[in-house]
C-alpha positions in Angstrom: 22.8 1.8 -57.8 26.0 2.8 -56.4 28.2 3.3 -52.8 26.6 4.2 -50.3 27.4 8.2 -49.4 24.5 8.9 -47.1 22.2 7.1 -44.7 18.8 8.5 -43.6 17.2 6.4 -40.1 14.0 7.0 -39.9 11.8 5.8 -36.6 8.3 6.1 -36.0 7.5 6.5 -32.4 5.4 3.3 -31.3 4.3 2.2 -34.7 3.0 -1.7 -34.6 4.3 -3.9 -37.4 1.0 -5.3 -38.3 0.2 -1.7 -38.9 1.9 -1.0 -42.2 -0.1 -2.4 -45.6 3.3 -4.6 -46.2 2.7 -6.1 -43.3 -0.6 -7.2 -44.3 -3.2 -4.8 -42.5 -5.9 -5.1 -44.6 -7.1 -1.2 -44.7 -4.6 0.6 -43.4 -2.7 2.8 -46.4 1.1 3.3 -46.4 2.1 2.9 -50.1 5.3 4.9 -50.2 6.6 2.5 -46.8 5.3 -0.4 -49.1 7.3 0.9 -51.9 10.3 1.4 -50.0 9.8 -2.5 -48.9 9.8 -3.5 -52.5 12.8 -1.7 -53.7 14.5 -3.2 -50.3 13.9 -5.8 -48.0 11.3 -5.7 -45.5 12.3 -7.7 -41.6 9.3 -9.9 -40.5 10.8 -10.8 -37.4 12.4 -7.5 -36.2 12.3 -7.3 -32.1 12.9 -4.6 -29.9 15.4 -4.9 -27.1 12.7 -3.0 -24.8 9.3 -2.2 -24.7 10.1 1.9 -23.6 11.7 4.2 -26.1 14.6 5.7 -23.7 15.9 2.0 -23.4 14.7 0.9 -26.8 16.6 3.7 -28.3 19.4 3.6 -26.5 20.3 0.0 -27.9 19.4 1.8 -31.3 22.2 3.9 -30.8 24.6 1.7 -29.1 24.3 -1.1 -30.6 24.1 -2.7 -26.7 21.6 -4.0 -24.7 20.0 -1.9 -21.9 22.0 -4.4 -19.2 24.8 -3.0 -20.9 24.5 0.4 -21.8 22.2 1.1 -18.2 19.2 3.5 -19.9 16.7 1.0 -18.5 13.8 3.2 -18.3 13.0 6.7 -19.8 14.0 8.6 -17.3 17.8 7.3 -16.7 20.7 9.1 -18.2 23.1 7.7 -20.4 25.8 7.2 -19.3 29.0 9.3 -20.9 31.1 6.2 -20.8 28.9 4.9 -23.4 29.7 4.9 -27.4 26.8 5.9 -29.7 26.2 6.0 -33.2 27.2 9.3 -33.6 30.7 9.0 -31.8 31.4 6.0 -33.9 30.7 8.2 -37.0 33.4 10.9 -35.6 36.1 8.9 -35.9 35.6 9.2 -39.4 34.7 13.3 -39.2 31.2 12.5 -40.6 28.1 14.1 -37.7 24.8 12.3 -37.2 22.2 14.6 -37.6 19.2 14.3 -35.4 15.7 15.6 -36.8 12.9 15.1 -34.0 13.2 12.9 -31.1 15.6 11.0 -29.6 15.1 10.6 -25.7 18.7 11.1 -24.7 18.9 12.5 -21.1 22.0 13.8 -20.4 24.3 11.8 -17.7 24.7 15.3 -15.5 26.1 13.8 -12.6 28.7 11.7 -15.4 30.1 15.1 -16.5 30.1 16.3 -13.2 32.4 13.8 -11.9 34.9 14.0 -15.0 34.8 18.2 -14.8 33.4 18.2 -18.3 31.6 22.0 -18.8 28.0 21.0 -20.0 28.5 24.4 -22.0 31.4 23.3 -23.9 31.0 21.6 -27.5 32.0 18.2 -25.7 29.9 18.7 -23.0 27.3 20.0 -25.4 27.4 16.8 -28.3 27.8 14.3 -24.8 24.5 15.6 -23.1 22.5 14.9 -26.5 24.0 11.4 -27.1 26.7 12.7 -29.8 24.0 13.7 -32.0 24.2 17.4 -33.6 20.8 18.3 -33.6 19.1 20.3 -36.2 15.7 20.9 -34.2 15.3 18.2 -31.5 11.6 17.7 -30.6 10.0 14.9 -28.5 6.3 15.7 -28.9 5.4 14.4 -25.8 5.7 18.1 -23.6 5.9 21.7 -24.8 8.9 21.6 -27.3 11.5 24.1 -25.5 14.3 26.2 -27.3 16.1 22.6 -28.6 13.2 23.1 -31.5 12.2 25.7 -33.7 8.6 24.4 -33.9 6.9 26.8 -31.4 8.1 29.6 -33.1 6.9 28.3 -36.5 3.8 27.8 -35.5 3.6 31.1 -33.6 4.5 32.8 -37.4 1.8 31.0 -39.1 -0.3 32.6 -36.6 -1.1 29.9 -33.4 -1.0 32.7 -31.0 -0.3 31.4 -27.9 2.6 30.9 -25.1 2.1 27.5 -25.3 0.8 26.5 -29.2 1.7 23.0 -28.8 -0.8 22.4 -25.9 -3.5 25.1 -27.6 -3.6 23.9 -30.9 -1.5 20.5 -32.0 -2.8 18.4 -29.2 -6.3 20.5 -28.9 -9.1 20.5 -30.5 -13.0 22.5 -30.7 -15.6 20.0 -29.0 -19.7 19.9 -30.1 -20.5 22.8 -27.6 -17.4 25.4 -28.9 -15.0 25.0 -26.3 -11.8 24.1 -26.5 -10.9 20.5 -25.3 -6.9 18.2 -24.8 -6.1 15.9 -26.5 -4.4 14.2 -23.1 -8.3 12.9 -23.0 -8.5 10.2 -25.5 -12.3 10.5 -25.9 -11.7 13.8 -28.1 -9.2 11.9 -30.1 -12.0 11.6 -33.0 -11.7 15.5 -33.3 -9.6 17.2 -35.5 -6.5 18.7 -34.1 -7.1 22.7 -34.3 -3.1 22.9 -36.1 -4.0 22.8 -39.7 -2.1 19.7 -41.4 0.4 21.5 -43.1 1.8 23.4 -39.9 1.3 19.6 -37.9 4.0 18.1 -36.6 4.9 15.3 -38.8 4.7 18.4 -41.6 7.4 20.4 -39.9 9.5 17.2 -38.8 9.5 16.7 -43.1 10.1 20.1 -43.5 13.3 20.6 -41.4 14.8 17.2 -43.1 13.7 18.4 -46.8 15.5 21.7 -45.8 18.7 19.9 -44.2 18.9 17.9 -47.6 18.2 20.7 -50.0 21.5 22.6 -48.2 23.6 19.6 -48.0 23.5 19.5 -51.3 26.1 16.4 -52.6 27.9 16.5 -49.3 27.5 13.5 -48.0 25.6 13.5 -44.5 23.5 11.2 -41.6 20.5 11.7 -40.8 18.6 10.5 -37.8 14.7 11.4 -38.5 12.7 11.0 -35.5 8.9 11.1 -35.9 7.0 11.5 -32.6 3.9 10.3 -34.6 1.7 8.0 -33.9 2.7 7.8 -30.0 0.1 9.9 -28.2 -1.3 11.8 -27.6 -4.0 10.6 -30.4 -4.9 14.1 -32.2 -4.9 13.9 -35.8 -4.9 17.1 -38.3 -7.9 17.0 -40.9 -8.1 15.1 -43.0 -6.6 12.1 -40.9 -8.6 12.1 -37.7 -11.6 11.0 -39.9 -9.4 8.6 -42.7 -10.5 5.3 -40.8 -13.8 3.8 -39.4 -13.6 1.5 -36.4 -14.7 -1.1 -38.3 -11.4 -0.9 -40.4 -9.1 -1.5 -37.5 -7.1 -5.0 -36.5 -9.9 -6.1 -34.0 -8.8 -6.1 -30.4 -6.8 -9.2 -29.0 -7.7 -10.0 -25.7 -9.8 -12.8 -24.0 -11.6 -13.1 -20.2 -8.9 -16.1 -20.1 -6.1 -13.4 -19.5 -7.9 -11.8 -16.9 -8.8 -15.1 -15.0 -5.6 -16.4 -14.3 -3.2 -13.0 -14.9 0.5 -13.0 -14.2 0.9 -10.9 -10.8 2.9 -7.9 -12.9 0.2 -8.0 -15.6 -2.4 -7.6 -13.4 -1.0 -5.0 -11.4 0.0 -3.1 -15.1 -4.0 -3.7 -15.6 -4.7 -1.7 -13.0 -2.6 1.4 -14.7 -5.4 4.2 -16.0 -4.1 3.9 -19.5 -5.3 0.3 -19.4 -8.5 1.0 -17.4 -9.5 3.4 -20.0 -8.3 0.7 -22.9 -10.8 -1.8 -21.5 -13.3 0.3 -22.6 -15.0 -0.7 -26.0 -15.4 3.5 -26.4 -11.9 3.8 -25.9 -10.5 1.4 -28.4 -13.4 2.5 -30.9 -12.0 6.0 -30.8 -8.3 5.9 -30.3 -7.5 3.2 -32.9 -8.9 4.8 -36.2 -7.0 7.8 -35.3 -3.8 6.1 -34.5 -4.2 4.5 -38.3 -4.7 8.2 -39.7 -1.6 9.1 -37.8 0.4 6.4 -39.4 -1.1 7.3 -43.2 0.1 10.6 -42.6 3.3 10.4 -41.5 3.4 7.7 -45.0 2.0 10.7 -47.0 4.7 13.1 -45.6 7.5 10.2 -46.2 6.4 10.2 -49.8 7.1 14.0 -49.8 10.6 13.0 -48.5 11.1 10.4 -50.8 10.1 12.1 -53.9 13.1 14.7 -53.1 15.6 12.2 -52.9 14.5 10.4 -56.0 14.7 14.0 -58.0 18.0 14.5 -56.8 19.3 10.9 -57.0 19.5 10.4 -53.8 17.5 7.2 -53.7 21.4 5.8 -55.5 23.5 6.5 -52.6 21.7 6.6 -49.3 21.0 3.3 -47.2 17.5 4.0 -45.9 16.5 2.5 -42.5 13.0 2.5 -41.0 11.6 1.4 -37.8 10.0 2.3 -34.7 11.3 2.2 -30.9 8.5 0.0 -30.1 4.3 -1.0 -30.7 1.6 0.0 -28.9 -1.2 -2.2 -26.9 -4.1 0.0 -27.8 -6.1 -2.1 -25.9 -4.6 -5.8 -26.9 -5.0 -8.1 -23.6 -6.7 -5.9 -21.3 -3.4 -3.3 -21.8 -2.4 0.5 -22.5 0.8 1.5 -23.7 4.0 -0.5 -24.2 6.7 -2.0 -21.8 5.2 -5.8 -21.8 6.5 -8.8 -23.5 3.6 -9.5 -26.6 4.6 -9.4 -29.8 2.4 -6.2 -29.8 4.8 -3.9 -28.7 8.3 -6.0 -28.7 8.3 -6.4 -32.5 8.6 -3.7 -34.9 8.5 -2.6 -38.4 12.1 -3.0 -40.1 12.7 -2.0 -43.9 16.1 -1.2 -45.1 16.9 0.1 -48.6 20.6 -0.8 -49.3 21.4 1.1 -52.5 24.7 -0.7 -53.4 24.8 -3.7 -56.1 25.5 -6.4 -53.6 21.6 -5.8 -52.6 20.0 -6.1 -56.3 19.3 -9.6 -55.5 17.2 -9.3 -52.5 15.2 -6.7 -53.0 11.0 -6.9 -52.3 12.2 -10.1 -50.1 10.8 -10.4 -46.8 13.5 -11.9 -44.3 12.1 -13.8 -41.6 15.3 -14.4 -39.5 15.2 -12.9 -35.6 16.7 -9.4 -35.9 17.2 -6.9 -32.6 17.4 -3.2 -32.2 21.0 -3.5 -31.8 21.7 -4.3 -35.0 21.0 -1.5 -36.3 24.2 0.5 -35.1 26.5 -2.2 -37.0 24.4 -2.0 -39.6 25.1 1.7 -40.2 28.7 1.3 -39.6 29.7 -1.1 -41.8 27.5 0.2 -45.0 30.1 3.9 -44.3 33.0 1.5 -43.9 33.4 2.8 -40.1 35.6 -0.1 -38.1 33.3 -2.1 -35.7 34.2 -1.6 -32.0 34.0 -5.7 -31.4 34.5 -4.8 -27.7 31.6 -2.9 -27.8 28.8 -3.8 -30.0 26.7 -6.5 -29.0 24.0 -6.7 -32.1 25.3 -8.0 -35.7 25.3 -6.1 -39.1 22.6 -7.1 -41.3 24.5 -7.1 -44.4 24.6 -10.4 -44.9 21.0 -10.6 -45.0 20.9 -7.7 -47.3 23.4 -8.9 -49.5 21.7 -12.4 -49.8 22.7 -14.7 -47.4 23.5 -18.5 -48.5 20.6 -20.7 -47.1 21.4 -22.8 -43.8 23.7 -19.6 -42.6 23.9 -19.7 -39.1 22.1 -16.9 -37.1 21.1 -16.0 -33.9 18.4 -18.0 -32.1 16.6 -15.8 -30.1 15.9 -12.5 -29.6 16.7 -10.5 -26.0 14.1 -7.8 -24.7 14.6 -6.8 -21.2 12.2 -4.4 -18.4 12.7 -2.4 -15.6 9.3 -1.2 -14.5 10.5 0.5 -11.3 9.4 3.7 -12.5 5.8 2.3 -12.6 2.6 2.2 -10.0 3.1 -1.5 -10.6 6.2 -1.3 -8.3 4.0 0.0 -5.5 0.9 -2.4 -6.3 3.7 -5.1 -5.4 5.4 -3.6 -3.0 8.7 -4.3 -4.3 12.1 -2.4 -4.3 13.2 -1.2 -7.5 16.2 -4.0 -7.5 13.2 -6.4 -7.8 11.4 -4.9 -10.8 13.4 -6.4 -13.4 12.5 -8.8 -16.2 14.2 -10.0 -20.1 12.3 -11.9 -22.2 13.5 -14.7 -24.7 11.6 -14.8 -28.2 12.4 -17.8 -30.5 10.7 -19.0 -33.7 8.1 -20.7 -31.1 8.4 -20.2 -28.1 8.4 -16.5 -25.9 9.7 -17.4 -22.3 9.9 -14.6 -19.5 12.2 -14.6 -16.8 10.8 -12.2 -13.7 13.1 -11.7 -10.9 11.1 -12.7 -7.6 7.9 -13.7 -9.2 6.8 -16.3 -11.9 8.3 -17.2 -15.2 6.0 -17.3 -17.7 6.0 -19.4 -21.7 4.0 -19.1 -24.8 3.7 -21.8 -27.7 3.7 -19.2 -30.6 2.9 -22.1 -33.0 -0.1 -23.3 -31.4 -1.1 -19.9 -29.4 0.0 -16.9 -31.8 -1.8 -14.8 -29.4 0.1 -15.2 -26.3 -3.2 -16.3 -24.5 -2.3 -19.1 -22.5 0.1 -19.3 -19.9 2.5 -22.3 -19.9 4.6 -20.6 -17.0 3.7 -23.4 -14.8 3.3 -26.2 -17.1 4.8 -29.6 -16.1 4.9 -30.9 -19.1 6.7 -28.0 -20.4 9.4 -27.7 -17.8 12.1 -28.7 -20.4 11.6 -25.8 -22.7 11.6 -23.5 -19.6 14.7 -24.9 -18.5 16.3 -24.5 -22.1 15.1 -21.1 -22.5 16.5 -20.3 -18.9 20.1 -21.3 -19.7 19.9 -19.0 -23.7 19.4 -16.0 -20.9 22.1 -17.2 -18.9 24.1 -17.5 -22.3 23.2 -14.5 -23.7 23.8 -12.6 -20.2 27.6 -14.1 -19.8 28.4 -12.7 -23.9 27.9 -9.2 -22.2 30.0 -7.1 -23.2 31.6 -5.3 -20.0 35.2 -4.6 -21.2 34.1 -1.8 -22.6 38.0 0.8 -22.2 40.2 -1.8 -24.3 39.5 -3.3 -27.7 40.1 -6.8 -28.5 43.0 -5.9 -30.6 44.6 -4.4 -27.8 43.8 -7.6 -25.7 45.4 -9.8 -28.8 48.6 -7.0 -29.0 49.1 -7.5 -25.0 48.7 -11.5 -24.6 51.7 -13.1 -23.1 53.7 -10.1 -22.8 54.8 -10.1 -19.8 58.3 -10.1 -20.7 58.7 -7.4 -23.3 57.6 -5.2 -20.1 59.8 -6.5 -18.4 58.2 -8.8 -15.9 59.9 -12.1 -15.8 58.0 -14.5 -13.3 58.0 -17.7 -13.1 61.1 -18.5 -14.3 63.0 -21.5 -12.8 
């Protein structure tokens, strides 16, 4: 092992944690993830800061929470004031690469304001987040010029304006006829791309292609797999990999329903978890959303089996995670956004090459880790100065490295919502000011703060499965009231000074009279 020269993140795009084989599903097979967990250290407690990927990302990239950097949903810019990964890495004349997705909407009316020319380079690297991207693709809408996938799969001969919607996310049903995979019941069917011309194939592709012409120049990668977020369309062999029988059965109870939390009944009454309700629905979807995971595992292997031929494996810090989880039907839901364990925690394997990690590799760390961590992370294994001012998560390096037992750490773990965006909103009739919510997860306890309705608390020790309700529990008014001042805590360590570092603050203490200013003086 030696320095670190390159780093390669790599996020799945809603990926569970209990659906990796190192993370103990029982059938599902990953081996190359579960190698890369043994030859690093694999994050049992790794939390997203929000259940949506534009948020959830954004605290990837800025190291801040989405009260601080302001992408609280999918559709809200970011803004230009804010400091991502790949500006931090400027400073040092090094790009982040961006492979795939990464849910940056450009802060138009930002640039606007500050006359920046969205055509310019700066304009340019500031609309995509700072990120100079080798084929951005989001898989979630006809991939547009930012990608180079429609026209690759136009040459292998998908002709079609549109061969995303025709063949990736299609498929042939019993009768002949061509059916989308936006309707989950075909998701059993095989995708009509061929696996090889699939997207987690071409997402390989490009970053095997970027490495092969880097060469030994050292470089950042940011690989984005859209894969296994819907929608659920498999290539053969994968849409057939996994029976029903070999999925994590479904965690829900009529309990839930009986005595539902206002939102979470009003997010019940969202199609996605109509259609989730249904036995069919979970019975179909869920073997399909395993095959998605094996294969983007197989094409990983592909990826790692490069690196390891040309000794890349000895200098690159390899990070993998995911935005966020997936209900797939878990209590009565669809989708993300909510606070169960489901979709707030993640995956987290890091491979730190360097010889201060030798001792801790195939460990499992079980203390609370966050999204924003990540940014420090990368930062300090390049030797890039942290921007203290700015970064709210913590490096992990002291984990990595073997930290001495009893080391303090943080408590809790902060997830936030803003589900203004959703029919929920209107089910409630609220304002979108009201439709806010964070979330405080602890070894035990999961406590959620909603702004004008109930608070709600879970006993992870004795209730793993978030079932009961303990929102309104006398007997437990203590731990609400103890949870309630950590968010109150946490929210007053925001950091808001965001145009002057600490350093600057420490050089221009008491100095008053070196500019010249002299009051007070008797």
């Amino acid at each position: 092992m030696s320095k670190i020269q390159n780093v390669l993140f790599i996020m799945a795009d809603q990926l569970r944690a209990d659906h990796l084989g190192s993370y103990g599903h029982p059938y599902l097979r990953t081996p190359n993830l579960d190698a890369l967990a043994a030859r690093g250290m694999r994050f049992e407690q790794a939390f997203v800061n929000s259940g949506v990927c534009g948020p959830s990302r954004m605290s990837y990239y800025t190291g801040r929470y989405p009260s601080s950097h302001g992408t609280t949903w999918n559709r809200v810019p970011l803004s230009v004031s804010e400091v991502t990964l790949g500006e931090h890495l400027a400073s040092r004349e090094r790009d982040m690469v961006l492979i795939g997705k990464s849910h940056v909407i450009p802060d138009q009316a930002g640039m606007q304001r500050l006359a920046i020319d969205g055509g310019s380079e700066l304009g340019t690297l500031l609309a995509r987040g700072s990120f100079r991207e080798a084929d951005r693709y989001d898989g979630h809408h006809e991939p547009g010029d930012e990608s180079g996938y429609p026209a690759f799969l136009r040459r292998h001969g998908y002709d079609s304006p549109d061969p995303w919607s025709d063949y990736v996310i299609s498929a042939v049903g019993a009768d002949g006829q061509v059916v989308s995979g936006w309707h989950m019941r075909n998701a059993h069917l095989p995708a009509r791309v061929s696996e090889p011309h699939s997207e987690t194939a071409y997402t390989t592709d490009c970053a095997l292609d970027f490495m092969r012409k880097r060469g030994s120049q050292p470089w950042a990668l940011h690989l984005s797999y859209v894969k296994p977020h819907w929608p659920y369309m498999a290539p053969d062999p994968y849409h057939r990999m996994y029976r029903s029988d070999q999925c994590l059965p479904v965690v829900r109870n009529q309990q839930e329903l009986a005595s539902a939390h206002p939102v979470l009944q009003a997010y019940r009454q969202h199609e996605e978890s109509q259609s989730f309700a249904r036995e069919e629905c979970v019975r179909t979807v869920r073997p399909v959303y395993q095959g998605l995971i094996t294969q983007l595992d197989t094409h990983l292997g592909r990826l790692f089996d490069y690196m390891e031929g040309a000794g890349l494996m000895r200098n690159t810090l390899v990070v993998f995670t995911s935005d966020h989880g997936d209900f797939l039907g878990d209590h009565w839901l669809g989708e993300k956004e909510l606070f169960y364990d489901t979709v707030q925690r993640v995956p987290l394997i890091i491979m730190d090459p360097s010889a201060a990690a030798e001792g801790t590799r195939g460990q499992v760390c079980r203390h609370l880790v966050e999204s924003v961590d990540i940014t420090p992370t990368i930062l300090q294994a390049l030797d890039v100065p942290q921007a203290g001012h700015l970064l709210e998560g913590r490096a992990l390096q002291p984990l990595l490295h073997g930290a001495p037992e009893g080391m303090p750490w943080r408590a809790a773990a902060v997830s936030e919502l803003d589900y203004s965006f959703r029919q929920a909103r209107l089910t409630l009739s609220k304002t979108p000011q009201q439709c806010r919510a964070w979330s405080v997860r602890t070894d035990r306890w999961r406590y959620v703060y909603w702004r004008d309705e109930p608070e709600q608390l879970f006993d992870l020790q004795s209730d793993p499965n978030e079932f009961e309700d303990l929102g309104a529990s006398q007997s437990h008014a203590a731990v609400r009231a103890e949870m309630r001042q950590h968010l109150l805590d946490w929210s007053l360590r925001s950091k808001r000074r965001t145009t002057m570092s600490d350093e600057a603050v420490e050089r221009s203490t008491n100095a008053h009279k070196r500019a010249g200013i002299y009051f007070g003086q008797w």
